[in-house]
N, C-alpha and C positions, 0 to 999 in steps of 0.2 A: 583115777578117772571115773568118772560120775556115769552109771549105766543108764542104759533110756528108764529103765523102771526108779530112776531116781528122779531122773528127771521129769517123767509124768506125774512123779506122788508131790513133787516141787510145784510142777506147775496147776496142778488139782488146786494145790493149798493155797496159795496166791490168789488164784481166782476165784475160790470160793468166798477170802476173808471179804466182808464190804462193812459200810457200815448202819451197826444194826440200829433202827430205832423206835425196837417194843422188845421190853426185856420179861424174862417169867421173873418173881420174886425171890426164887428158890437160893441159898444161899450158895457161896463159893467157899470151899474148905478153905481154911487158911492155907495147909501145906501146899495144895493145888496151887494156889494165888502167888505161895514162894517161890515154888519149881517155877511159872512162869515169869517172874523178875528176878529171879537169878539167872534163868536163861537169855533172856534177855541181854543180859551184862555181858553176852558174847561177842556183842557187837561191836564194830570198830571205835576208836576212841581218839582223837589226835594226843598223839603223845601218851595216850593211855591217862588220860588225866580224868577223865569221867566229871566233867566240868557241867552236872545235872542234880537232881535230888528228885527224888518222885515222895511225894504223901499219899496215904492209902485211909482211904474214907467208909466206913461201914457204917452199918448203926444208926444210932443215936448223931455222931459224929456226923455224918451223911445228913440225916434229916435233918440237923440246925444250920450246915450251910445250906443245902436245897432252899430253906424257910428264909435262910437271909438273902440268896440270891433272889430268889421270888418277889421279897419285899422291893429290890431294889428296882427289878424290871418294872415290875407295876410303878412306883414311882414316876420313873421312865415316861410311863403310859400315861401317868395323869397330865403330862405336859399335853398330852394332845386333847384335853375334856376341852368342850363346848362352854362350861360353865368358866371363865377368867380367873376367879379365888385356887378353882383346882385345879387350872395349868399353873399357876405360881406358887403355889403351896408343891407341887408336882416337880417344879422345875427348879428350885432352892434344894430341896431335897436328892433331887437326883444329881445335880453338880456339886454337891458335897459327898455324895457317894461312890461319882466316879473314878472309879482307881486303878485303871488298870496299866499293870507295871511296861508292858511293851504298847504301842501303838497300835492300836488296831484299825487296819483299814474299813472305811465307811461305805470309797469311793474303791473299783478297783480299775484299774489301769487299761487302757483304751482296748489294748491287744489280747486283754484278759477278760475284761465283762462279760464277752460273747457268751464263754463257755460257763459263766458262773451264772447271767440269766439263762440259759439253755438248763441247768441243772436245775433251776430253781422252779421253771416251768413244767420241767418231768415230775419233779417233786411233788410239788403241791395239785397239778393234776394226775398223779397216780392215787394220790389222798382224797381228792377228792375235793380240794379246797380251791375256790373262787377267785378269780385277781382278784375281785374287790371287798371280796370277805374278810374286812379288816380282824375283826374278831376272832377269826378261824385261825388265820397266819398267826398272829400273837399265841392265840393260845399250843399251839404248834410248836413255837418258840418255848415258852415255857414248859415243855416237855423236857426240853434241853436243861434247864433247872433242874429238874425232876429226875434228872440220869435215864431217863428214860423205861424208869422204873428200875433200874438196872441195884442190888445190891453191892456193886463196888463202885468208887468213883475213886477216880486219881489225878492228879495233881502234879503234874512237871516242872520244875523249876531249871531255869538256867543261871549260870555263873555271868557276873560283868567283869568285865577286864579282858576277855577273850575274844571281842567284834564277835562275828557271827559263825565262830566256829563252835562255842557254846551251845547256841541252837540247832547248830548243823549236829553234833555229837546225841544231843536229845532224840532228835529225828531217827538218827540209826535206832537210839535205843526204843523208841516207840514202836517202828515200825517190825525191827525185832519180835521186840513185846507181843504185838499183835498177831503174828505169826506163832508162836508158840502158844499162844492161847486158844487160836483155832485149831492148833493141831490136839490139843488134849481137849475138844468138842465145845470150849467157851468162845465167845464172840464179844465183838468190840464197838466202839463209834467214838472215833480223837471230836472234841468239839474243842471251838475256838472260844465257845458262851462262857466256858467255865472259866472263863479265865480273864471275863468283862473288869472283876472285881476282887480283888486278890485278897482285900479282909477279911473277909469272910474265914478266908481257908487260912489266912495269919493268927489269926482267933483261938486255931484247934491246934494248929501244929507250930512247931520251934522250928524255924526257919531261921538258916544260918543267915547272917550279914552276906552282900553281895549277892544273895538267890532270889529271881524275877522270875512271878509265875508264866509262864509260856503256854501253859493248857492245858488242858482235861480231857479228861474220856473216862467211858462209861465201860463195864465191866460184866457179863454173867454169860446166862443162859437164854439164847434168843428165843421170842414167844415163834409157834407158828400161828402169823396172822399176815394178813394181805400188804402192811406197812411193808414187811422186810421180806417181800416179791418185789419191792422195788429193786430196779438195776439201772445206774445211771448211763448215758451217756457213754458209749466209750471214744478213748482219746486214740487215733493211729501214729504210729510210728513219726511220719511223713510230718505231724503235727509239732512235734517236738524237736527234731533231727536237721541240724544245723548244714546247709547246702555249700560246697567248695567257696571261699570269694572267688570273685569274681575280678579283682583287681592287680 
């Protein structure tokens, strides 16, 4: 049975993990880096089938996807130039680039936007950035490329042939993950950017047949700077917690 002083060191470490987005450069030991994905692999499994693959990105490795993500967003971006030549040259280019292996939502669902413009609002005004600061936001974005300066990046993949218990099993393992890393003083941030464009990260690593990348996150030692004083939004109970029918 779990005594209160486990469960305040439980509940410390939970709320302290968020996600960080200004990294120091300072490097993560490898050994460090295994202890927490091996720990990780504690985590529940259906079947025990570990129906995931994580790639781990340092280096060199790291900088050439950053450099190819980057390329791609800009791309992206040139759809929106004023000048015609370079929204078309911009927009050829960016739909031959785009690849990414699940779907990502563009739009999100009526009963859901609330809370993801509500986040996105605390965000960008704790930063400091303008609704209409088109420039600002973008480049914001591209930090996300950028790991956030972060020296690890990683790379989750899930199994097809599972429906969504693949993703569901990754999930345990992330969030795992991200919990043993704050407990040995590293910090995290799962982005969904990393994972726009799944070539990039095919490029570097031997990805079995049947494995769709699912998404990234950023890995080190958070900077102390005013970005990661941010605190989102929180979500109550009452918010999620499904009320008797009524029928």
């Amino acid at each position: 049975m779990a005594t209160n002083k486990q469960a305040q060191m439980f509940s410390e470490l939970t709320h302290s993990r968020r996600s960080t987005r200004d990294f120091l450069d300072t490097p993560v030991a490898p050994e460090l880096l295994d202890e927490v994905l091996q720990e990780a692999l504690s985590a529940p499994s259906w079947s025990n089938t570990r129906p995931y693959r994580v790639a781990v990105a340092t280096g060199e490795v790291k900088e050439r996807i950053s450099q190819k993500l980057l390329g791609r967003f800009d791309d992206i971006m040139r759809t929106r130039s004023p000048k015609l030549r370079t929204r078309l040259k911009g927009g050829l280019s960016a739909l031959s680039l785009l690849r990414s292996d699940f779907r990502i939502p563009i739009t999100y669902p009526d009963d859901l936007r609330a809370r993801q413009v509500q986040l996105g609002k605390a965000l960008f005004s704790h930063l400091g950035v303008a609704r209409g600061d088109v420039e600002a936001r973008n480049e914001q974005i591209r930090r996300n490329m950028r790991f956030f300066g972060a020296p690890v990046g990683l790379f989750f993949f899930a199994r097809k042939g599972m429906g969504v218990y693949s993703p569901l099993d990754a999930g345990h393992f992330m969030q795992t993950l991200m919990l043993s890393a704050k407990a040995r003083g590293l910090d995290t941030c799962a982005q969904g950017f990393l994972a726009f464009w799944s070539g990039p990260i095919r490029d570097e690593f031997d990805v079995p047949e049947g494995y769709k990348l699912l998404c990234g996150m950023s890995l080190g030692y958070a900077a102390e700077s005013h970005t990661n004083e941010f605190v989102p939004p929180v979500t109550e109970l009452q918010d999620i917690a499904l009320p008797l029918s009524q029928k």
